[in-house]
CHARMM-style PDB file with segment names, atoms N, HN, CA, C and O in Angstrom:
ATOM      1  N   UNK     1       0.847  -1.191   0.000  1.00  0.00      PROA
ATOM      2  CA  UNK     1       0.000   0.000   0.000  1.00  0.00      PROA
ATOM      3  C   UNK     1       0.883   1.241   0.000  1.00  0.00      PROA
ATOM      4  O   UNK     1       1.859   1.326   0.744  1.00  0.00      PROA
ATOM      5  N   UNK     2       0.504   2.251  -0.891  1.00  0.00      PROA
ATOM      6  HN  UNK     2      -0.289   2.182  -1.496  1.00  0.00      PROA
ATOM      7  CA  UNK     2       1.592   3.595  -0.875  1.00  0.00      PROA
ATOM      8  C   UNK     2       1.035   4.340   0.796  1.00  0.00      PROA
ATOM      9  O   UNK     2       0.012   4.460   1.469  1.00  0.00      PROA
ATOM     10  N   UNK     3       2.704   4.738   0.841  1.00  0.00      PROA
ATOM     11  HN  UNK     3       3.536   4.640   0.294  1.00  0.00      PROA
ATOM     12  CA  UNK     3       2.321   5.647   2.282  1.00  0.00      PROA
ATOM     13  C   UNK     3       1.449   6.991   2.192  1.00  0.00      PROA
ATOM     14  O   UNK     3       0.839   7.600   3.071  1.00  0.00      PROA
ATOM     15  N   UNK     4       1.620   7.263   0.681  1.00  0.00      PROA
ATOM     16  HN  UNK     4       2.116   6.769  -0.033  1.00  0.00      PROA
ATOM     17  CA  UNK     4       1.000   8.926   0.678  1.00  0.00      PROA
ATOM     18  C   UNK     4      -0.777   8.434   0.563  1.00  0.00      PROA
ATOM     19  O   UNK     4      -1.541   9.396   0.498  1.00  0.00      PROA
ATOM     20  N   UNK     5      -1.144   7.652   0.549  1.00  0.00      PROA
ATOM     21  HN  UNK     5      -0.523   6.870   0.601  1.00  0.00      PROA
ATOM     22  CA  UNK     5      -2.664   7.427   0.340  1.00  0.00      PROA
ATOM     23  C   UNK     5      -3.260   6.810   1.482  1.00  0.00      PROA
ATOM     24  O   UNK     5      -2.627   5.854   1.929  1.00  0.00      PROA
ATOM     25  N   UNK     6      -4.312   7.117   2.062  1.00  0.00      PROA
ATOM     26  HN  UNK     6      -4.827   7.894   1.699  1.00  0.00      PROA
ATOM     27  CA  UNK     6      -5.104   6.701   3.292  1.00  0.00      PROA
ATOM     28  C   UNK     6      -6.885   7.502   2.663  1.00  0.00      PROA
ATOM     29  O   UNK     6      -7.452   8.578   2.478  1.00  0.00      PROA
ATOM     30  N   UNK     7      -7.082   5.921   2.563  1.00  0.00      PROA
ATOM     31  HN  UNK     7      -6.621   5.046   2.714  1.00  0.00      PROA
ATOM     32  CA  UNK     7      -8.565   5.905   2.218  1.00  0.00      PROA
ATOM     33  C   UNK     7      -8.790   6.584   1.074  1.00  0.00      PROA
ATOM     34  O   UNK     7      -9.709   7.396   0.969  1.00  0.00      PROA
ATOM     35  N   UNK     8      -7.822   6.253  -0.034  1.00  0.00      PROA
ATOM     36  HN  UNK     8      -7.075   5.593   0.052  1.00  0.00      PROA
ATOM     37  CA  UNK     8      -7.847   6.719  -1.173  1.00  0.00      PROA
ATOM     38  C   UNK     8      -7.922   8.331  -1.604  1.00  0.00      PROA
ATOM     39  O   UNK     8      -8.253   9.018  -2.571  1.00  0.00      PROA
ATOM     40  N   UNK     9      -7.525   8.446  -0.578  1.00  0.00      PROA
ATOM     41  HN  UNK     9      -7.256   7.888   0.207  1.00  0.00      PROA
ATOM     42  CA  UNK     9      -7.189  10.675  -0.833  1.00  0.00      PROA
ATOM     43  C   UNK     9      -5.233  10.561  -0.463  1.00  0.00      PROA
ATOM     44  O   UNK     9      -4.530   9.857   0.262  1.00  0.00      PROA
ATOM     45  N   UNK    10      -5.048  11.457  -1.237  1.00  0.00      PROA
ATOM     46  HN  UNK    10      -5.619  12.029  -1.825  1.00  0.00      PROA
ATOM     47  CA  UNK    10      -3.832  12.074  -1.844  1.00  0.00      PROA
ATOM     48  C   UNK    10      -3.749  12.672  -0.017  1.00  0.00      PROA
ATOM     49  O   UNK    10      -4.746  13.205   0.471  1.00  0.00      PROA
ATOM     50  N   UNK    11      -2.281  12.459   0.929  1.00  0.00      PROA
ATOM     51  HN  UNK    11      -1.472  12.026   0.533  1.00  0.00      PROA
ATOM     52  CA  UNK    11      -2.083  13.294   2.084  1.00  0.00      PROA
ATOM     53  C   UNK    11      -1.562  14.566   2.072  1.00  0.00      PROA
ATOM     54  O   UNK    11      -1.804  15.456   2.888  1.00  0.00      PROA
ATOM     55  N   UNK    12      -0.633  14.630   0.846  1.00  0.00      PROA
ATOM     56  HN  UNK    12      -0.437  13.908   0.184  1.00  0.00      PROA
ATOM     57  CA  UNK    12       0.109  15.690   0.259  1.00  0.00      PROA
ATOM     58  C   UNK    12      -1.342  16.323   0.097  1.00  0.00      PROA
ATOM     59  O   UNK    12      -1.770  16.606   1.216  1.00  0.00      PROA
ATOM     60  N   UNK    13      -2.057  16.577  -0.701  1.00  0.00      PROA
ATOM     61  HN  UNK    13      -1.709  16.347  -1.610  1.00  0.00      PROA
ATOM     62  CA  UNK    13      -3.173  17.111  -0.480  1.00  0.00      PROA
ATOM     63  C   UNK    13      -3.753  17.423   0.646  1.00  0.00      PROA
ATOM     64  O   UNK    13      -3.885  18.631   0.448  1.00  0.00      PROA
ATOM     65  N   UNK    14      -4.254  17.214   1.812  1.00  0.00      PROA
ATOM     66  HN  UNK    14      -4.146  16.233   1.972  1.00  0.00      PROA
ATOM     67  CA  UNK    14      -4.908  17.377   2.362  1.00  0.00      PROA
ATOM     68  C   UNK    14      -3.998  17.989   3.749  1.00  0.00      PROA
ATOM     69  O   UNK    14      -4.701  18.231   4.731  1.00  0.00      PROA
ATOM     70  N   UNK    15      -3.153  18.138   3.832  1.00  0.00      PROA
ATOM     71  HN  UNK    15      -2.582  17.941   3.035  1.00  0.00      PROA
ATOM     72  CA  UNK    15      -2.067  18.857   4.408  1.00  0.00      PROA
ATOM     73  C   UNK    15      -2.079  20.506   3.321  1.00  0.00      PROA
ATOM     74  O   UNK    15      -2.272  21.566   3.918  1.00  0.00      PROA
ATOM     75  N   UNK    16      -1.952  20.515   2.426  1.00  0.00      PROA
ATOM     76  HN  UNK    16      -1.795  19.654   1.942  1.00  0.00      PROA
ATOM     77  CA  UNK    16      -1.902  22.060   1.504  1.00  0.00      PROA
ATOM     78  C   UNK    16      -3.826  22.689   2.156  1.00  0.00      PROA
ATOM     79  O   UNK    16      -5.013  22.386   2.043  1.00  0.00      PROA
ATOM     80  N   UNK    17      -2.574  24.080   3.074  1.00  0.00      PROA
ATOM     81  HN  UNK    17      -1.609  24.326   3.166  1.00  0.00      PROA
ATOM     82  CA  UNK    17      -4.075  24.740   3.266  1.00  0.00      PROA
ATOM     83  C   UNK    17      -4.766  25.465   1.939  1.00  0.00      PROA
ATOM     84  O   UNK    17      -4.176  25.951   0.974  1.00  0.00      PROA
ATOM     85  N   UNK    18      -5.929  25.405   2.139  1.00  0.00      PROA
ATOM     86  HN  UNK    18      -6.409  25.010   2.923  1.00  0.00      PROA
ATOM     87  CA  UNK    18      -6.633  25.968   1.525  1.00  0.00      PROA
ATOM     88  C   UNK    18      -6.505  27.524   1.013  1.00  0.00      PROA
ATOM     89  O   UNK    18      -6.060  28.314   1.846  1.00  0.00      PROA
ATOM     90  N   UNK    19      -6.971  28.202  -0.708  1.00  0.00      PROA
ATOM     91  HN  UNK    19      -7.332  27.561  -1.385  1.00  0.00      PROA
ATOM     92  CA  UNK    19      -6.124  29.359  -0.626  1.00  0.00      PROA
ATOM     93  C   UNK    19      -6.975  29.956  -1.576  1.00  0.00      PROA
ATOM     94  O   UNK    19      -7.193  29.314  -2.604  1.00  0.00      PROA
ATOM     95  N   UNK    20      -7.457  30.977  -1.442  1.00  0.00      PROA
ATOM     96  HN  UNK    20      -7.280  31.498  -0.608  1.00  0.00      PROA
ATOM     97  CA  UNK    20      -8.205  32.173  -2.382  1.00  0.00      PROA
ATOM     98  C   UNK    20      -7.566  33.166  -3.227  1.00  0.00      PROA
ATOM     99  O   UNK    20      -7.496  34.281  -2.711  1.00  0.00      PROA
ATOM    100  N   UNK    21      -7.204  33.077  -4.101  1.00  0.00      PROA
ATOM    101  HN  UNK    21      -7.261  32.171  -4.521  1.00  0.00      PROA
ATOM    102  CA  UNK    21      -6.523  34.392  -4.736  1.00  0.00      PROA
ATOM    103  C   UNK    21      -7.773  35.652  -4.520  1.00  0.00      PROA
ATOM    104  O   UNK    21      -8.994  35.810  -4.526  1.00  0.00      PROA
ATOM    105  N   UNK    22      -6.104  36.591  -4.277  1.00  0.00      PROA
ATOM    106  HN  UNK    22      -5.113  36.463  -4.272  1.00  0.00      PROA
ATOM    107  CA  UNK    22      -7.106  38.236  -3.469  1.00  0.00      PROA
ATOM    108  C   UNK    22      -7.052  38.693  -4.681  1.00  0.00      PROA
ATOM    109  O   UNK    22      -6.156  38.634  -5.524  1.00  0.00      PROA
ATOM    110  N   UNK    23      -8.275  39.235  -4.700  1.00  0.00      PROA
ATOM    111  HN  UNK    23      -9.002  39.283  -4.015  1.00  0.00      PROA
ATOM    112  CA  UNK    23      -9.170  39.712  -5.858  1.00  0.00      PROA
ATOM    113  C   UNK    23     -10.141  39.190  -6.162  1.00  0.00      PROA
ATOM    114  O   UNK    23     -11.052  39.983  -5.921  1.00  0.00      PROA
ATOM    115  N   UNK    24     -10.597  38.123  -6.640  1.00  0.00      PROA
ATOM    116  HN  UNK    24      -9.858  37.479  -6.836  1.00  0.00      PROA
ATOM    117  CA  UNK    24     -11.658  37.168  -7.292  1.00  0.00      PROA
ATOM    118  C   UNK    24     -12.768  37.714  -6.363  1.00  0.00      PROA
ATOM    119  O   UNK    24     -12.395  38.230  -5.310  1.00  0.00      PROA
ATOM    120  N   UNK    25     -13.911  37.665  -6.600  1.00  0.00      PROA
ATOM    121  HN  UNK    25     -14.214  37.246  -7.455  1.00  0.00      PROA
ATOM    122  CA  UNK    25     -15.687  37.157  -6.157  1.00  0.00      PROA
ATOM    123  C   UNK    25     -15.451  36.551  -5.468  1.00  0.00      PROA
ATOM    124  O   UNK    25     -15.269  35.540  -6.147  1.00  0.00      PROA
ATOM    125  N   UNK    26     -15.137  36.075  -3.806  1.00  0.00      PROA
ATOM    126  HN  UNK    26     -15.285  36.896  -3.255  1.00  0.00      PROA
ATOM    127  CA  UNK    26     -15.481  34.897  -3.588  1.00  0.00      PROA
ATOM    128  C   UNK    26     -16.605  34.375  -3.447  1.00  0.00      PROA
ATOM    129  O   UNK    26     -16.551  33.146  -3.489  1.00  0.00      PROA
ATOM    130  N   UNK    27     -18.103  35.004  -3.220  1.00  0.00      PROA
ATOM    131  HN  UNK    27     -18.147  36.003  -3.185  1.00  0.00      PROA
ATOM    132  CA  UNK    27     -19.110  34.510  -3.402  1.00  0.00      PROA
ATOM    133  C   UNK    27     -19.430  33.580  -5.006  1.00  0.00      PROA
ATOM    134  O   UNK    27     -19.866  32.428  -4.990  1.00  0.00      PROA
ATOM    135  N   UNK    28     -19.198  34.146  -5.973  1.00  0.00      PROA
ATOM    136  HN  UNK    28     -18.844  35.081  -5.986  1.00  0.00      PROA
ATOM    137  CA  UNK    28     -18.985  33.936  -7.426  1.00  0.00      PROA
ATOM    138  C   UNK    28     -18.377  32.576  -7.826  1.00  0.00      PROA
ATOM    139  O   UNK    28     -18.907  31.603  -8.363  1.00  0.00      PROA
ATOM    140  N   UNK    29     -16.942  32.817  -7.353  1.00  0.00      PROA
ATOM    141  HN  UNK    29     -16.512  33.608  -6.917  1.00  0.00      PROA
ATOM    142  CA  UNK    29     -15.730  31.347  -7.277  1.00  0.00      PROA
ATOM    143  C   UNK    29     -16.322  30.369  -6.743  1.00  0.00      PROA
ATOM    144  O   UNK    29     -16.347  29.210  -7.157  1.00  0.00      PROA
ATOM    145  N   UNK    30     -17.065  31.020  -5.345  1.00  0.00      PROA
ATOM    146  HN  UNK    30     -17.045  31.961  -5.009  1.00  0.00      PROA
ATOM    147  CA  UNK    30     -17.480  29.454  -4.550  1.00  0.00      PROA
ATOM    148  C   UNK    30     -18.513  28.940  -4.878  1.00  0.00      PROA
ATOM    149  O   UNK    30     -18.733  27.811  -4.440  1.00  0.00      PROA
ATOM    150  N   UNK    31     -19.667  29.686  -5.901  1.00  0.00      PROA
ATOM    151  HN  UNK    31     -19.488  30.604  -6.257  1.00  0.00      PROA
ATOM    152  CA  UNK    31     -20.897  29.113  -6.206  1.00  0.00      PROA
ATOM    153  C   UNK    31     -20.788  28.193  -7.583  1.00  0.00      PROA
ATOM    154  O   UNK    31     -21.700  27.606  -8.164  1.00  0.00      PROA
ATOM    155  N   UNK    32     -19.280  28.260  -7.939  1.00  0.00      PROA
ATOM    156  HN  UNK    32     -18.539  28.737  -7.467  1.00  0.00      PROA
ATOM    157  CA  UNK    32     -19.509  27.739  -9.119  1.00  0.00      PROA
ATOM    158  C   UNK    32     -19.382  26.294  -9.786  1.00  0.00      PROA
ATOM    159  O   UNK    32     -18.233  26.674 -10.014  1.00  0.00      PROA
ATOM    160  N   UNK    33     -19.413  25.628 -10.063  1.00  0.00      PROA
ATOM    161  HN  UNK    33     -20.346  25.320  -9.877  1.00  0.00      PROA
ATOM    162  CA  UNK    33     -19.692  24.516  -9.997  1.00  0.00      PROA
ATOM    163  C   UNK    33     -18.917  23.514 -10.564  1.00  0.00      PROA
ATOM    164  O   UNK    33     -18.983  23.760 -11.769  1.00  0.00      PROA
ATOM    165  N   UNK    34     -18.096  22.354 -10.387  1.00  0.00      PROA
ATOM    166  HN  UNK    34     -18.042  22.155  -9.409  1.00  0.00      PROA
ATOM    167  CA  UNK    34     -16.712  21.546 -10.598  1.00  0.00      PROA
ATOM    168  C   UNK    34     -17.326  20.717 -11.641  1.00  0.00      PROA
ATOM    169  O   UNK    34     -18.464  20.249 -11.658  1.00  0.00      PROA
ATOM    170  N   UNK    35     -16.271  20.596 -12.615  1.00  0.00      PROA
ATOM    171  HN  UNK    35     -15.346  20.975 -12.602  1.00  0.00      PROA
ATOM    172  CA  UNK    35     -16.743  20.475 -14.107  1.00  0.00      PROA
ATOM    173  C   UNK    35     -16.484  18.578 -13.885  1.00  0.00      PROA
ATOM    174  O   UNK    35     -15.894  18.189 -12.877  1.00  0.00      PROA
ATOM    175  N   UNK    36     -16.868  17.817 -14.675  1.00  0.00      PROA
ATOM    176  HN  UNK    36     -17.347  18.133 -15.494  1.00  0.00      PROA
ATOM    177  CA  UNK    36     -16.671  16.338 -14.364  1.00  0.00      PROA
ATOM    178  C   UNK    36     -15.647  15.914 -14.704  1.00  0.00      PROA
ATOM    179  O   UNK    36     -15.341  14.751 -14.443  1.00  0.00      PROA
ATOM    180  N   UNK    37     -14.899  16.675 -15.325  1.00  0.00      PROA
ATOM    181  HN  UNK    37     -15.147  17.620 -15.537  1.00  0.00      PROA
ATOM    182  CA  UNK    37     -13.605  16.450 -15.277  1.00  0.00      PROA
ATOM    183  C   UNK    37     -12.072  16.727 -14.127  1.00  0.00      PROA
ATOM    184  O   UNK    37     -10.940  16.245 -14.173  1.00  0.00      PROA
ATOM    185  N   UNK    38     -12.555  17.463 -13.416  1.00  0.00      PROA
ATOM    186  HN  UNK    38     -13.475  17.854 -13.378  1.00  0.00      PROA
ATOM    187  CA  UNK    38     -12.482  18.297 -12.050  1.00  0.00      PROA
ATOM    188  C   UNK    38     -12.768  17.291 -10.958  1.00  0.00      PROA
ATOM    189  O   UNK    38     -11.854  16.922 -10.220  1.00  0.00      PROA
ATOM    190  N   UNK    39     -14.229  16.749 -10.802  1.00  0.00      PROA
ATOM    191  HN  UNK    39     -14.971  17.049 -11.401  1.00  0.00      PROA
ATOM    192  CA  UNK    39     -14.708  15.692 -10.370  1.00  0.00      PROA
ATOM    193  C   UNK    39     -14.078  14.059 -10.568  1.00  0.00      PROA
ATOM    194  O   UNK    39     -13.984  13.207  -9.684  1.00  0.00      PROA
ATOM    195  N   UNK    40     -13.882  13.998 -11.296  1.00  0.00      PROA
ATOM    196  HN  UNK    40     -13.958  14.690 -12.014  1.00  0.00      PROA
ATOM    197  CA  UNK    40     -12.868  12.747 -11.863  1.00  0.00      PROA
ATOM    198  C   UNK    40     -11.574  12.912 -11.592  1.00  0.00      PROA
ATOM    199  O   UNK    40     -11.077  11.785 -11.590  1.00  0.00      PROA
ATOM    200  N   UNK    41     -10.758  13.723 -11.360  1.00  0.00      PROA
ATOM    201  HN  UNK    41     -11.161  14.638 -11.361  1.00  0.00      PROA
ATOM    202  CA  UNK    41      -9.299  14.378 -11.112  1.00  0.00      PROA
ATOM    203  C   UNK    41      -9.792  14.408  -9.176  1.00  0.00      PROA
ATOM    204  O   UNK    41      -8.820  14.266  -8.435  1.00  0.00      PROA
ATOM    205  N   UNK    42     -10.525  14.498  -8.800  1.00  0.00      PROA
ATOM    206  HN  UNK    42     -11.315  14.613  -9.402  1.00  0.00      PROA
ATOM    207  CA  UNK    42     -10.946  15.002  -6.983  1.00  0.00      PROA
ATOM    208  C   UNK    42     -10.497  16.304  -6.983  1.00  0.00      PROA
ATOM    209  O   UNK    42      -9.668  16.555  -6.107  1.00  0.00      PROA
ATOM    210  N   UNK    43     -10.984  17.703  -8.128  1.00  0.00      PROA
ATOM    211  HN  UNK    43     -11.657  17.500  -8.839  1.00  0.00      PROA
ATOM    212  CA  UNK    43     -10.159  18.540  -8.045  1.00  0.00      PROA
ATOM    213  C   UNK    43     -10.845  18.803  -7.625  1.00  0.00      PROA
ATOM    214  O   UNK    43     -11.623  19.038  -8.549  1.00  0.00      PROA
ATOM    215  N   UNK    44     -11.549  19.111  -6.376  1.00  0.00      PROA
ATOM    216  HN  UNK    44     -10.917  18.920  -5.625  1.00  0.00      PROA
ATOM    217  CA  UNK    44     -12.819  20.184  -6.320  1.00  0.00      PROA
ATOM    218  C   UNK    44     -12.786  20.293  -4.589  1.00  0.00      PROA
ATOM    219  O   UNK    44     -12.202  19.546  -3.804  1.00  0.00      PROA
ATOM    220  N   UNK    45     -13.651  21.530  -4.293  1.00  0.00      PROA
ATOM    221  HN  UNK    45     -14.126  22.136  -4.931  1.00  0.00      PROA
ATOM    222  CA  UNK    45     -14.112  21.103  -2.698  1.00  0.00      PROA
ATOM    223  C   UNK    45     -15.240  21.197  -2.682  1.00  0.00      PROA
ATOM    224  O   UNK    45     -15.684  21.767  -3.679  1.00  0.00      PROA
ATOM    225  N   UNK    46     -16.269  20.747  -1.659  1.00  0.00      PROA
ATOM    226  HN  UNK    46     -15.908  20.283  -0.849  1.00  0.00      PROA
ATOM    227  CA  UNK    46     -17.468  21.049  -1.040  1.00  0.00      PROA
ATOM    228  C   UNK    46     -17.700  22.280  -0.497  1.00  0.00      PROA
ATOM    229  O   UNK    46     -16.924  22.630   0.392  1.00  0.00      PROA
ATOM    230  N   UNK    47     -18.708  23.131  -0.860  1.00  0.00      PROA
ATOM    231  HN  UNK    47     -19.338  22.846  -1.582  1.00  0.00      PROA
ATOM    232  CA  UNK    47     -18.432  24.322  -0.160  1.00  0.00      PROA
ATOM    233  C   UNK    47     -20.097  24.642   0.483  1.00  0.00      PROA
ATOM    234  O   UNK    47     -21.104  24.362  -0.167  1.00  0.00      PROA
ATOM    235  N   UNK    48     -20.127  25.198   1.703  1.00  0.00      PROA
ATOM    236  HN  UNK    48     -19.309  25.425   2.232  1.00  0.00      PROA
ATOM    237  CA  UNK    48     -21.319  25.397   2.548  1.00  0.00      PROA
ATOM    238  C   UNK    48     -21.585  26.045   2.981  1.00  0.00      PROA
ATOM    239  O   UNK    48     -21.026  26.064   4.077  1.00  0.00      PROA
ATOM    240  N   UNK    49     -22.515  27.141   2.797  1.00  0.00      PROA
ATOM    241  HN  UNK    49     -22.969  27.126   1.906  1.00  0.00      PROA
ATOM    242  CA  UNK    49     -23.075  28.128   3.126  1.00  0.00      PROA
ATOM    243  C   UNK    49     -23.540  28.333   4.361  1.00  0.00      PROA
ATOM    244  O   UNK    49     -24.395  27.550   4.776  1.00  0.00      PROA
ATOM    245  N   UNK    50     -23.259  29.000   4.881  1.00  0.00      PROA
ATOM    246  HN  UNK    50     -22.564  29.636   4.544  1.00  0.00      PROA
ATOM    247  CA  UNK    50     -23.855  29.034   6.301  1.00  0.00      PROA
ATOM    248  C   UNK    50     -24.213  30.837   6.938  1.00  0.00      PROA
ATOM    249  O   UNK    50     -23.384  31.486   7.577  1.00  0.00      PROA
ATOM    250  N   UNK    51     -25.393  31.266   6.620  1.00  0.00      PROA
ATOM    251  HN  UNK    51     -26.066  30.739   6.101  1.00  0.00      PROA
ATOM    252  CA  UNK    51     -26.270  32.712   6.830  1.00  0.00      PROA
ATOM    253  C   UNK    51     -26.928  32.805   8.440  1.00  0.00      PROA
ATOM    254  O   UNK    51     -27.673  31.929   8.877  1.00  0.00      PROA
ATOM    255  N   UNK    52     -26.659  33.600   8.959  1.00  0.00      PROA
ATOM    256  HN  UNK    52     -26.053  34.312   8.604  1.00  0.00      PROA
ATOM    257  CA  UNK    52     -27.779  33.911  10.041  1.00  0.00      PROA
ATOM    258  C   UNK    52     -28.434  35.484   9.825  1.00  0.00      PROA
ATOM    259  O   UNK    52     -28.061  36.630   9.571  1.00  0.00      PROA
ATOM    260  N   UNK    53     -29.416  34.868  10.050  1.00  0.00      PROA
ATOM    261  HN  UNK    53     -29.719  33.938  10.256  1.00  0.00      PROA
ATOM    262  CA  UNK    53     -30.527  35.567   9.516  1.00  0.00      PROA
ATOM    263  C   UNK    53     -31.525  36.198  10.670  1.00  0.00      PROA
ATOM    264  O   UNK    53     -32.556  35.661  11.075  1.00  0.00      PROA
ATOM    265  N   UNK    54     -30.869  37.726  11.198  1.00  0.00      PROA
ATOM    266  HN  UNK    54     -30.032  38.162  10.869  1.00  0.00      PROA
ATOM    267  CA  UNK    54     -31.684  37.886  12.921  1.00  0.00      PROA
ATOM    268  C   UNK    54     -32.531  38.896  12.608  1.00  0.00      PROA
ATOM    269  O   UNK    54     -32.242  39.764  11.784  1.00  0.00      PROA
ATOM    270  N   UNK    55     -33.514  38.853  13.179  1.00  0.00      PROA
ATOM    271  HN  UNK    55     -33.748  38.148  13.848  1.00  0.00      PROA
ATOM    272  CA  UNK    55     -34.291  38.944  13.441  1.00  0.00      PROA
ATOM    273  C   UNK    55     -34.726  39.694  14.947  1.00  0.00      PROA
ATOM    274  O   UNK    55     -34.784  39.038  15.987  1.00  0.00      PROA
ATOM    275  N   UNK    56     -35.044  41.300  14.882  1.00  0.00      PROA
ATOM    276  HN  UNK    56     -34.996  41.834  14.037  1.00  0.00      PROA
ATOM    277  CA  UNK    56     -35.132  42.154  16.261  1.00  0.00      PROA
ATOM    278  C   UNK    56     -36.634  41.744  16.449  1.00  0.00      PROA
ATOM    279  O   UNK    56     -37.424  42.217  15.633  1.00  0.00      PROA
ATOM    280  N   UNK    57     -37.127  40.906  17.445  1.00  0.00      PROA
ATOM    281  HN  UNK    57     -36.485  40.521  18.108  1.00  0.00      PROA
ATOM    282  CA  UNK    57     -38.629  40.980  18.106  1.00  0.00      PROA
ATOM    283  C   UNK    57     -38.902  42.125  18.909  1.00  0.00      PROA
ATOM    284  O   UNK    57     -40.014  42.422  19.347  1.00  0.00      PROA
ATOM    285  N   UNK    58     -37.959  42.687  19.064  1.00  0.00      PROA
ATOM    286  HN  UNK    58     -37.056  42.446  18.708  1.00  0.00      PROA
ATOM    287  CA  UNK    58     -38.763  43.963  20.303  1.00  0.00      PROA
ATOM    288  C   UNK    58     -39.451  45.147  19.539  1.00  0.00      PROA
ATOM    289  O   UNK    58     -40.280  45.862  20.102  1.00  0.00      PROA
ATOM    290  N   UNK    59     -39.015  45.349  18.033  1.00  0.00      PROA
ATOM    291  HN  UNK    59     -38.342  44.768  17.576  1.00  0.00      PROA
ATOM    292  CA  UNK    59     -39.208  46.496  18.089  1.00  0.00      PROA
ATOM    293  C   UNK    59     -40.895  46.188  16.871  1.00  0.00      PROA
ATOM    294  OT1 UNK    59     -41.600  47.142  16.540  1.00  0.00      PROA
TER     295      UNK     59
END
């Protein structure tokens, strides 16, 4: 079994933090969607939205 693979993901990968080039949309970049070729390569990430949405009751 190769040492760099555990449960079939690349470690060298998953050790490289994560990285945004400054400038881009990131709303834009992250909505967009990993081509099946991207998908077939594991080039891609999952990405998850997460909004809070408040709401003042007093007034």
């Amino acid at each position: 079994m190769d040492k760099n693979k555990k449960g079939g993901e690349d470690l060298k990968r998953q050790q490289e933090p994560p990285t945004v080039a400054p400038g881009i949309d990131d709303d834009e970049e992250l909505r967009q969607k990993a081509s099946k070729e991207e998908i077939a390569r594991g080039d891609y990430t999952k990405v998850v939205t997460l909004a809070l949405d408040e709401v003042d009751s007093s007034s």
